[in-house]
Steps between C-alpha positions, in 0.01 A plus 500: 500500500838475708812643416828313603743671649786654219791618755630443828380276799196508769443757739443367932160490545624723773507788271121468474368297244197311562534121455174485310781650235766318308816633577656425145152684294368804482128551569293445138230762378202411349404603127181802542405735374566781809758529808510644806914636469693606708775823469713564766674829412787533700462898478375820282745766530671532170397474128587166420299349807217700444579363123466137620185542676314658219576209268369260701202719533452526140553143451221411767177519314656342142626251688218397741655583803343615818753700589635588880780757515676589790814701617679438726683897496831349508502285777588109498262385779177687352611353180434167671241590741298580145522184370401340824208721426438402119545158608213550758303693208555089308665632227555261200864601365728764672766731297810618770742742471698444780675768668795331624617140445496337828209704697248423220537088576237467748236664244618250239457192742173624599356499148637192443357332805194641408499323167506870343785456172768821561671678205741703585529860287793700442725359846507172596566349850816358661550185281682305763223400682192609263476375140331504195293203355444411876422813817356742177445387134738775342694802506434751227737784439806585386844402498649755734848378503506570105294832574844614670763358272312622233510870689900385569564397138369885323729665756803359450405520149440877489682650795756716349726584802806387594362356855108417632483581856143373553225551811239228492133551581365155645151449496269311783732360735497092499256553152594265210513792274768702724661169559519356160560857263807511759635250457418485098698881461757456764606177400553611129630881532757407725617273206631817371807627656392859441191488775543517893146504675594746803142473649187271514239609700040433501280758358243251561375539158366876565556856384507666777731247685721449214547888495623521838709208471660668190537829700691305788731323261583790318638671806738183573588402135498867280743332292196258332429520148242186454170418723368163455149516612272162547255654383335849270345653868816514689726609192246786401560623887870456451456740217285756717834465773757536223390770346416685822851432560593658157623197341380406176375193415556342129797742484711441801314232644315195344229346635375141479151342574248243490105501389424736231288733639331823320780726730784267450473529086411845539863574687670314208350684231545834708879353523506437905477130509716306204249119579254316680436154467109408438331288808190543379179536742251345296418212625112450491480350143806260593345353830142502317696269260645246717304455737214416256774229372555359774175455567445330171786207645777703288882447662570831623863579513683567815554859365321669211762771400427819408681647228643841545640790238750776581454868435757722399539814348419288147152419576378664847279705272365252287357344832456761712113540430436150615673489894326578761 
């Protein structure tokens, strides 16, 4: 069962497809009632990773999956040089969350030359030159760009001061989830006259890192009273370096984050953090889902969107015993 291509145009064969694969379809999968997948987990150090991998595990045996799981401990070319692996292994289906947008394009070429169908979970690949419906069969995840206007749109909603002199904790550097939350927040806040970002700098998504970062923004910009943070890791260690500082956070500086984590609704009930934006991690039921329709000859969307809540000070409690 071939799928024709839903966006954009054909890729060289010089990128490394195989000609015994149409350039405008993605490889079909056959209807049985076990598979040999594929998770390429881009990395384990922080709760909503770890998060990740554990629903796909849990999904495995419901779903029929013989599951391989690898990480690739934060670096791009393991990330790839473990799905050159699974692809040696003949897996049936592979599930890839890349690390970064453009490095991950050789691993999604591969499978596809293979005639091994690709979704994409929870970051997608550089668009331009990969695309869904054609190089991988979908991108599930969320819509990051709203993830930050949606962080953008409660701040300038409930910031009480006169003027918002914000740092910015990026995540991953050339991620789609650093790129696009951004782009979402900085787009919108900056709408509002009130806001000046003084400082955007990468926490790379972690604690630790986003900690430091804080620290070393703090010391050029004392002045800030908001930290935008990509995501719940990096703000919690912005907390740590504020309050080691002796500022306060939730009284004379608000933060703002993405994911939803167990620590991140903790901090707003304890009145450190005033939201976070859900990107959920639970993926394993989802990708059981679709891939099982699409290998039924279902039309899977370019992008299967994952709805997202926000937590505030309103409901962070009513939630808080289901994050992670």
């Amino acid at each position: 069962m071939k799928r024709r291509i839903l966006l954009g145009s054909a890729i060289a064969l010089g990128m490394g497809l195989s000609a015994g694969v149409s350039m405008a379809e993605t490889p079909p999968l056959e209807v049985k009632d076990t598979y040999r997948v594929g998770f390429a987990q881009m990395e384990s150090n922080n709760p909503w990773r770890i998060a990740e991998t554990k629903s796909f595990h849990d999904t495995a045996e419901s779903c029929g999956w013989e599951l391989i799981a690898t990480d690739a401990a934060g670096s791009a070319a393991k990330q790839v040089a473990d799905v050159d692996s699974m692809i040696a292994q003949g897996i049936d289906v592979l599930f890839l969350p890349p690390r970064e947008e453009k490095p991950l394009l050789p691993a999604v070429m591969k499978a596809k030359a293979a005639g091994i169908p690709t979704f994409l979970v929870d970051r997608s690949v550089d668009e331009a030159v990969a695309q869904p419906g054609e190089h991988f069969v979908a991108f599930l995840g969320s819509d990051f760009i709203e993830q930050g206007e949606r962080a953008a749109d409660w701040l300038s909603a409930n910031f009480s001061g006169d003027k918002g002199i914000i740092v910015e904790l990026e995540g991953t550097t050339g991620s789609s989830p650093a790129n696009d939350r951004k782009k979402g927040f900085d787009d919108k806040i900056l709408q509002d006259d009130r806001f000046e970002i003084v400082a955007s700098q990468t926490g790379d998504f972690a604690r630790d890192m986003g900690r430091q970062v804080m620290e070393t923004l703090l010391q050029a910009h004392p002045e800030v009273n908001v930290v935008y943070a990509h995501n719940d890791e990096m703000a919690i260690g912005a907390i740590q370096a504020l309050e080691l500082a002796g500022r306060k956070p939730g009284e004379d500086i608000t933060i703002v984050s993405i994911d939803g984590t167990r620590d991140a609704l903790q901090a707003i009930i304890d009145g450190k953090m005033g939201v976070t934006v859900e990107s959920s991690p639970f993926f394993g039921p989802l990708a059981c889902d679709v891939m099982k329709r699409y290998a039924a000859g279902e039309e899977i969307p370019g992008w299967v969107k994952v709805e997202d809540r926000v937590f505030t000070i309103d409901n962070a409690a009513d939630h808080i015993d289901e994050a992670y």
